[in-house]
TIVEXLO-198557 format. One record per atom (N, C-alpha, C): residue number from 1; residue in three letters; atom name; x, y, z. Coordinates in Angstrom, 3 decimals. Example, Ala and Ser with C-alpha at 12.3 -4.5 7.8 and 13.67 -1.06 7.14 Angstrom:
TIVEXLO-198557
n:1, res:ALA, atom:N, px:13.190, py:-5.690, pz:7.800
n:1, res:ALA, atom:CA, px:12.300, py:-4.500, pz:7.800
n:1, res:ALA, atom:C, px:13.200, py:-3.300, pz:7.800
n:2, res:SER, atom:N, px:12.850, py:-2.250, pz:7.080
n:2, res:SER, atom:CA, px:13.670, py:-1.060, pz:7.140
n:2, res:SER, atom:C, px:12.900, py:0.030, pz:7.870
***
This chain:
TIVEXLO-198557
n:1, res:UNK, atom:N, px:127.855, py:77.996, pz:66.100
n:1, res:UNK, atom:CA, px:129.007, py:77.137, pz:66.216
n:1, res:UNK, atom:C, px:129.080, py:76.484, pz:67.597
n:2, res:UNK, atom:N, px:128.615, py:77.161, pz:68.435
n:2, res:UNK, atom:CA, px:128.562, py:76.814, pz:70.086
n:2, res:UNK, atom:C, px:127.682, py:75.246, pz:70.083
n:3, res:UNK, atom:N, px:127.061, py:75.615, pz:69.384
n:3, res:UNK, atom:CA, px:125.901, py:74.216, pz:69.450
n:3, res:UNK, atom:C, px:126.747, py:72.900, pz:68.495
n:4, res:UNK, atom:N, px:126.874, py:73.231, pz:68.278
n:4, res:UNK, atom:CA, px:127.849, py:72.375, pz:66.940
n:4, res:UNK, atom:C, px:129.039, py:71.640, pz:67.868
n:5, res:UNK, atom:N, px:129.671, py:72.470, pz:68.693
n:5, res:UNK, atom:CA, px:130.939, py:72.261, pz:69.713
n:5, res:UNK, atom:C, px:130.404, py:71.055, pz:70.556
n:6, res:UNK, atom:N, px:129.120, py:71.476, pz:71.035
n:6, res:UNK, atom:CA, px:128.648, py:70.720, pz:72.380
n:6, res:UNK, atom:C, px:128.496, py:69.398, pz:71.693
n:7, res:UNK, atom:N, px:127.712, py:69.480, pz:70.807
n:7, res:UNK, atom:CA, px:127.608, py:67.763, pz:69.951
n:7, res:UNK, atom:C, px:128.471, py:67.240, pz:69.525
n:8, res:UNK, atom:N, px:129.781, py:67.733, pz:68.914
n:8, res:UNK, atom:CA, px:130.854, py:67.257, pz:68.827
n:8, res:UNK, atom:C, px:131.281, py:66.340, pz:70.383
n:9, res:UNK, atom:N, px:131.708, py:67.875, pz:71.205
n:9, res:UNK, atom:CA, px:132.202, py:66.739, pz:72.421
n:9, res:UNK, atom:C, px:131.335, py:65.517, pz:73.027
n:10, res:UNK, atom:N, px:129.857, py:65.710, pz:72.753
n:10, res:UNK, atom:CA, px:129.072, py:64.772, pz:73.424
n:10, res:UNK, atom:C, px:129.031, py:63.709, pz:72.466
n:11, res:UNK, atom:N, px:130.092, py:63.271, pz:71.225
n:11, res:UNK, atom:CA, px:130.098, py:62.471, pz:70.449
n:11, res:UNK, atom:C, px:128.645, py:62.276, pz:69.472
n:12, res:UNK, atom:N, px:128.084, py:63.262, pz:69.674
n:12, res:UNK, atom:CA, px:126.783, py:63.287, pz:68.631
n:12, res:UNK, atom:C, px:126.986, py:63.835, pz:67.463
n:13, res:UNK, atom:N, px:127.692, py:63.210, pz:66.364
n:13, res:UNK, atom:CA, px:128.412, py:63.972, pz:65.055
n:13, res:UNK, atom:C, px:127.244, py:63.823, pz:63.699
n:14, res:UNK, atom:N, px:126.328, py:63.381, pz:63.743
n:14, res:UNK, atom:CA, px:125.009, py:63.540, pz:62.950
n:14, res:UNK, atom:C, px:124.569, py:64.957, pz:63.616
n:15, res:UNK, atom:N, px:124.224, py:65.173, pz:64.574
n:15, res:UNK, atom:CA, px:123.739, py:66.755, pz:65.268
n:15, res:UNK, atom:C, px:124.853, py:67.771, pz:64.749
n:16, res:UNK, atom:N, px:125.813, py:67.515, pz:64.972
n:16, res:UNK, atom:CA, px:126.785, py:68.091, pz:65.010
n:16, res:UNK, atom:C, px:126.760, py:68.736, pz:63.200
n:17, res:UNK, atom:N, px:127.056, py:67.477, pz:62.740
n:17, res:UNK, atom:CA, px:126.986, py:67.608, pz:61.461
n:17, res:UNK, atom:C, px:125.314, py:69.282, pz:60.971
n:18, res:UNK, atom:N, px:124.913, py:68.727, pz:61.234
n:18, res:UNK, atom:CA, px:123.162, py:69.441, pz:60.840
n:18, res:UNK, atom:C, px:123.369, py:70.747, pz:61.146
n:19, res:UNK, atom:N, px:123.969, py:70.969, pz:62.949
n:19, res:UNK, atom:CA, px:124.363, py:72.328, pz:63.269
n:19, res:UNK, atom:C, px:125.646, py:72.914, pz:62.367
n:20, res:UNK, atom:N, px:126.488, py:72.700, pz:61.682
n:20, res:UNK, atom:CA, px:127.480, py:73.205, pz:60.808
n:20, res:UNK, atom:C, px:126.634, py:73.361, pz:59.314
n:21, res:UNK, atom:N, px:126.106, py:72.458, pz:59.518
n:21, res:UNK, atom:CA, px:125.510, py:72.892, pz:58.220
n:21, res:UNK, atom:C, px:124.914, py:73.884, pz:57.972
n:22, res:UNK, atom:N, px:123.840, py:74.683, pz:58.922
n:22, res:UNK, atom:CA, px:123.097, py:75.371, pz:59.055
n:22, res:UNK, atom:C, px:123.526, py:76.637, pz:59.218
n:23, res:UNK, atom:N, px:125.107, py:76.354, pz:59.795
n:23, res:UNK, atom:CA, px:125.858, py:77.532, pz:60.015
n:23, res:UNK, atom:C, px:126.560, py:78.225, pz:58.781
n:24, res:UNK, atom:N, px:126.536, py:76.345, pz:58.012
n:24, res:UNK, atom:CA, px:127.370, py:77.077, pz:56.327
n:24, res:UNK, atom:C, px:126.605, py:77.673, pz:55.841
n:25, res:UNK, atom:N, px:124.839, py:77.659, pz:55.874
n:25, res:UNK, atom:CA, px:124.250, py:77.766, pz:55.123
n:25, res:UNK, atom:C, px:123.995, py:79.892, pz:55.483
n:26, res:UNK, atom:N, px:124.055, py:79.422, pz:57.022
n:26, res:UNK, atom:CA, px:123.736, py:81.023, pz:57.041
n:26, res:UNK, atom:C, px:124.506, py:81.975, pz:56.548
n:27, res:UNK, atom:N, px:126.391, py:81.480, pz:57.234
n:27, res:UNK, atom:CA, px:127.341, py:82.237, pz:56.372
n:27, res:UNK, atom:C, px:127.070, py:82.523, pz:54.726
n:28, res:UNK, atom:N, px:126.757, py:82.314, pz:54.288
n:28, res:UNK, atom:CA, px:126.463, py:81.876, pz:52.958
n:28, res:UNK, atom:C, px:125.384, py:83.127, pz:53.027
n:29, res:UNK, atom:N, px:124.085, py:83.406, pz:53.301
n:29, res:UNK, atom:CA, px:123.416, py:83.723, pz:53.754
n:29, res:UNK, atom:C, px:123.817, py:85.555, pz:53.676
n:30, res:UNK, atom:N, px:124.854, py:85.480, pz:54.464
n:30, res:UNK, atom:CA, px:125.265, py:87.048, pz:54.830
n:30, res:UNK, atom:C, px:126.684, py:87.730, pz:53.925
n:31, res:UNK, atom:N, px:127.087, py:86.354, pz:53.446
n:31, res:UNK, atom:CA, px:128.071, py:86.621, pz:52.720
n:31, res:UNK, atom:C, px:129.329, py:86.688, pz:53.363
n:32, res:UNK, atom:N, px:129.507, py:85.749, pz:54.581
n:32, res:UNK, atom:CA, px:130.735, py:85.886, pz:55.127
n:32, res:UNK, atom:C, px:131.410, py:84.398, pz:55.092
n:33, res:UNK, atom:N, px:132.781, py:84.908, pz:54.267
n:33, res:UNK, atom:CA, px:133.200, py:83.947, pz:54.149
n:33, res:UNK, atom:C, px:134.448, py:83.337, pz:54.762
n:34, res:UNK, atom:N, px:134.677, py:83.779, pz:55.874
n:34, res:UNK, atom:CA, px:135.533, py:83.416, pz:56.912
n:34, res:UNK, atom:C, px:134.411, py:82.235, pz:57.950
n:35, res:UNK, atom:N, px:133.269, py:82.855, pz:58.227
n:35, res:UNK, atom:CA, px:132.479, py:81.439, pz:58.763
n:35, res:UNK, atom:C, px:132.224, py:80.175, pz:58.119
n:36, res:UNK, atom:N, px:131.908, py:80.930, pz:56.782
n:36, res:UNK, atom:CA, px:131.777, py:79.784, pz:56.033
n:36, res:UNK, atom:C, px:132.973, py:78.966, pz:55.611
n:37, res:UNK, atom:N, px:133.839, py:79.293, pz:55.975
n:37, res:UNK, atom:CA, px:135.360, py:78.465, pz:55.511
n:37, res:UNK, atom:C, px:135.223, py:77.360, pz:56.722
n:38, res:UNK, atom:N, px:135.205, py:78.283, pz:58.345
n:38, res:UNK, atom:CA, px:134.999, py:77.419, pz:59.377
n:38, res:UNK, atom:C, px:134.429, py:76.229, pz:59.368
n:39, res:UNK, atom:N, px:132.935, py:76.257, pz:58.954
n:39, res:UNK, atom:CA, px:132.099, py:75.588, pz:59.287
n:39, res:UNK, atom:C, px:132.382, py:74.275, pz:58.340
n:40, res:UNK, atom:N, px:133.119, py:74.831, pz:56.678
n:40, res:UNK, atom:CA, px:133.771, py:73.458, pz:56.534
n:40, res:UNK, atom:C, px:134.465, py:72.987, pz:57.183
n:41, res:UNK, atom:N, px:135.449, py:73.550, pz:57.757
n:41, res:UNK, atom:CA, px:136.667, py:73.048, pz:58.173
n:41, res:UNK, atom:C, px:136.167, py:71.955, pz:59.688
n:42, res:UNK, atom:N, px:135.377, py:72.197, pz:60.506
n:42, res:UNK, atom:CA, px:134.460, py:71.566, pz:61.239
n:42, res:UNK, atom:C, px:134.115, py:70.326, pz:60.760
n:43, res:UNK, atom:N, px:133.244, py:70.577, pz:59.534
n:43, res:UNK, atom:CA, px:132.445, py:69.718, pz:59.227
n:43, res:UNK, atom:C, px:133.348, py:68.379, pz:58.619
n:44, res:UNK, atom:N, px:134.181, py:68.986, pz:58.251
n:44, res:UNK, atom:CA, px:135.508, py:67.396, pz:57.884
n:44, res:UNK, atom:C, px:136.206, py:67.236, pz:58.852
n:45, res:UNK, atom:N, px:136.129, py:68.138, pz:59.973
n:45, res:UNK, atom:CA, px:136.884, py:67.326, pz:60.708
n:45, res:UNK, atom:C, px:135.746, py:66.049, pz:61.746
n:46, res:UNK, atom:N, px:134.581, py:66.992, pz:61.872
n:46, res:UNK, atom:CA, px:133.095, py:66.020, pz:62.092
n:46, res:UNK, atom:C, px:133.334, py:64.755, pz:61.672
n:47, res:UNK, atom:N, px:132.910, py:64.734, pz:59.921
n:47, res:UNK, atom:CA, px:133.298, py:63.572, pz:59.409
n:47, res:UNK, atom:C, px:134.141, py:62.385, pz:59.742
n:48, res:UNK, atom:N, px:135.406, py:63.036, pz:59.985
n:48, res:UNK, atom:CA, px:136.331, py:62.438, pz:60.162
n:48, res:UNK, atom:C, px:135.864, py:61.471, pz:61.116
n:49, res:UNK, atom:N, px:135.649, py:61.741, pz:62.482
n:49, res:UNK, atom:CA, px:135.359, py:61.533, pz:63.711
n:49, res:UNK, atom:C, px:134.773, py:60.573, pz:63.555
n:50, res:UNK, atom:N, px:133.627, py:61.030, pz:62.574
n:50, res:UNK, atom:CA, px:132.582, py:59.698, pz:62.519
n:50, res:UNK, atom:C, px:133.094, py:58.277, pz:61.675
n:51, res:UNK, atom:N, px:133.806, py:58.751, pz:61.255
n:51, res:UNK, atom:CA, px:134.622, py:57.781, pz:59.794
n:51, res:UNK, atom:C, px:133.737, py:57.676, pz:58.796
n:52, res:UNK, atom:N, px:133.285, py:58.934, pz:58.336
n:52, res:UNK, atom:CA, px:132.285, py:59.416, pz:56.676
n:52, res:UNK, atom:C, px:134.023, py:59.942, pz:56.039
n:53, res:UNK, atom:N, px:134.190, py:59.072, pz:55.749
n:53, res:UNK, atom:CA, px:135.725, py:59.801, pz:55.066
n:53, res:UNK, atom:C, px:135.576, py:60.618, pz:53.819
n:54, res:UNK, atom:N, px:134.248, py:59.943, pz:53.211
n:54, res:UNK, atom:CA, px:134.101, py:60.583, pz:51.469
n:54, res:UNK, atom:C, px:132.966, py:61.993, pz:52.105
n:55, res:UNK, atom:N, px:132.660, py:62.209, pz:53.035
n:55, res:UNK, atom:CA, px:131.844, py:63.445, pz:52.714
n:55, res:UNK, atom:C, px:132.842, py:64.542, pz:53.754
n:56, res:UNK, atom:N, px:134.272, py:63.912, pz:54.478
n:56, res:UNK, atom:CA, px:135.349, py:64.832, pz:55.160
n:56, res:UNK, atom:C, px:136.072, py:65.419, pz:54.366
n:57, res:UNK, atom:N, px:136.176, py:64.462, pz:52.965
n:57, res:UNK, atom:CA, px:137.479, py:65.095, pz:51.839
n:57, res:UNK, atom:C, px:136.015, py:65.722, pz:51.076
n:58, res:UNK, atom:N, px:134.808, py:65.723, pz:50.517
n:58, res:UNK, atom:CA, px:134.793, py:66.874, pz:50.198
n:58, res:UNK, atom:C, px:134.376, py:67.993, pz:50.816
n:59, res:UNK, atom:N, px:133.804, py:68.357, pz:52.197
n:59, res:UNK, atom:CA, px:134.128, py:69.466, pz:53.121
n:59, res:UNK, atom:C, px:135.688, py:70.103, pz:53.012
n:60, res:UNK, atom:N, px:136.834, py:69.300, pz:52.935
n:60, res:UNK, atom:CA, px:137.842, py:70.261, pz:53.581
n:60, res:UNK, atom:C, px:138.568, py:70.048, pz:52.072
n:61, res:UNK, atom:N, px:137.934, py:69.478, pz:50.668
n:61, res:UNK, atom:CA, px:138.320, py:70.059, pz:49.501
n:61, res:UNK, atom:C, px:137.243, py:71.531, pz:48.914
n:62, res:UNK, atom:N, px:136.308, py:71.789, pz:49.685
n:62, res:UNK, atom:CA, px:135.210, py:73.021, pz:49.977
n:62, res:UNK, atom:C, px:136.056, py:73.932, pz:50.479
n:63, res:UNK, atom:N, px:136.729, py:73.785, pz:51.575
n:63, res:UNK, atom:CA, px:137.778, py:74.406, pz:52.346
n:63, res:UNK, atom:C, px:138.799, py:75.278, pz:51.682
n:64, res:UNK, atom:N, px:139.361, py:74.138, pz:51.010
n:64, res:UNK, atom:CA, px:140.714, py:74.523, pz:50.459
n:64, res:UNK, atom:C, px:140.752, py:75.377, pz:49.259
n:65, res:UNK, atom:N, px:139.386, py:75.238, pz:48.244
n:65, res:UNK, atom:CA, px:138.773, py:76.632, pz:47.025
n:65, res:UNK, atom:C, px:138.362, py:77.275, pz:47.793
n:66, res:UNK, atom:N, px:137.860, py:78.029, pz:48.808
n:66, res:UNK, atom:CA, px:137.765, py:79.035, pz:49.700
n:66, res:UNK, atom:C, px:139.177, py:79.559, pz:49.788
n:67, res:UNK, atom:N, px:139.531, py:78.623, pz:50.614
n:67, res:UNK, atom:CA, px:141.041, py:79.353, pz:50.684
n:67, res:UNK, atom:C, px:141.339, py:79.912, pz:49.863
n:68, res:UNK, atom:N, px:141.742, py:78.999, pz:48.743
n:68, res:UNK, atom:CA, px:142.651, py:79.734, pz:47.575
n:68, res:UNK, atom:C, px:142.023, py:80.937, pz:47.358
n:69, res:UNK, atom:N, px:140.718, py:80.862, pz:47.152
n:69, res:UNK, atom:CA, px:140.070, py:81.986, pz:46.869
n:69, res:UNK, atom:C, px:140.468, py:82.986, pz:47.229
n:70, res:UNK, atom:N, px:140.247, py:83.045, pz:49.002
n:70, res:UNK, atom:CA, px:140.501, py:83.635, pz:49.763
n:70, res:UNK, atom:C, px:141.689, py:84.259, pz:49.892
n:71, res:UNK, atom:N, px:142.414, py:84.163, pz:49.626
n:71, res:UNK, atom:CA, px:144.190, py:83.792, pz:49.282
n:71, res:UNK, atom:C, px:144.744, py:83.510, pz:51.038
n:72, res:UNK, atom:N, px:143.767, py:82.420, pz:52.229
n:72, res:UNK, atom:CA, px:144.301, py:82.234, pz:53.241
n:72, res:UNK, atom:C, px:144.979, py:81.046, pz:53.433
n:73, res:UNK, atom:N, px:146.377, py:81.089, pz:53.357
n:73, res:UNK, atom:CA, px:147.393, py:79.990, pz:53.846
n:73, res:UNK, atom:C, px:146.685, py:79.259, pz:54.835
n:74, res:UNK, atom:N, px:146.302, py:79.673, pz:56.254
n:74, res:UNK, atom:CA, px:146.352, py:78.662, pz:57.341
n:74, res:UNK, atom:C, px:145.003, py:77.918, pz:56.943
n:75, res:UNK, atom:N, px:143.947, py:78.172, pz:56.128
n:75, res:UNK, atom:CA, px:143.069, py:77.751, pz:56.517
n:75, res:UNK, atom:C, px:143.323, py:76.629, pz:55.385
n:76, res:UNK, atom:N, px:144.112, py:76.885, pz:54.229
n:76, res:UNK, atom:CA, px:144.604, py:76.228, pz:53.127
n:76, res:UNK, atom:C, px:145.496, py:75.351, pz:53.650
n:77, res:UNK, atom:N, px:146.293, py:75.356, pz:54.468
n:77, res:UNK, atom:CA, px:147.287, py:74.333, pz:55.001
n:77, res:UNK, atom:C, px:145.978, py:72.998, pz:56.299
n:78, res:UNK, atom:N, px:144.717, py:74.319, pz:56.096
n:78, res:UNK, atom:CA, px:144.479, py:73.126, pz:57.739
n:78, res:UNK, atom:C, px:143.484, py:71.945, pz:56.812
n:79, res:UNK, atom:N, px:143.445, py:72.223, pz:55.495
n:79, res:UNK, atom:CA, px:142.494, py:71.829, pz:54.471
n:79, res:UNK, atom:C, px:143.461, py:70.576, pz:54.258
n:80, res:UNK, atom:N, px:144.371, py:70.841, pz:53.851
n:80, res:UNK, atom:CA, px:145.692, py:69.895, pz:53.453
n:80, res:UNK, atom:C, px:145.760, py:68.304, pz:54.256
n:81, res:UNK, atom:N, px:146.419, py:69.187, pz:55.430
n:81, res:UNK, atom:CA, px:146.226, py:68.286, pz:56.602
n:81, res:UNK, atom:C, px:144.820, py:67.453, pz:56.715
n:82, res:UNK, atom:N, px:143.657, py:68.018, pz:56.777
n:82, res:UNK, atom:CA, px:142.560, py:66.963, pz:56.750
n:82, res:UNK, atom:C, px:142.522, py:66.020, pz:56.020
n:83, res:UNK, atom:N, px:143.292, py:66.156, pz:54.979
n:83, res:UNK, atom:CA, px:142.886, py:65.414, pz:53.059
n:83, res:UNK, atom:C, px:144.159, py:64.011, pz:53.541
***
């Protein structure tokens, strides 16, 4: 996620993008699904940034079936807010 941060602030949101991905992919990987909620939640807000609007709503609609899943409000409310 650290690497992901730095490209964000350095406005490099294609890198950025690749490093979240890799991060969803690992969460995924180990079966944790609190990173993997993150790394959507990142990745639309990434999007956003870049103005990919159609691949931000479906990251933080990825988000928000986690959540529910999950049964986590904040991460379900921060899903909301992105959309």
């Amino acid at each position: 996620m650290l690497l992901a941060d730095v490209y964000r602030y350095t406005s490099n949101h294609r890198k950025c993008q690749i490093a979240l991905k890799a991060v969803r992919d690992f969460a995924s990987e180990l079966s944790d699904i609190n990173m993997k909620m993150k790394a959507y939640e990142y990745l639309g807000e990434s999007y956003m940034e870049s103005k990919d609007y159609s691949n931000a709503i479906k990251s933080y609609k990825k988000l928000m079936q986690l959540a529910w899943k999950e049964k986590n409000q904040t991460l379900e409310l921060r899903a909301y807010e992105g959309l």
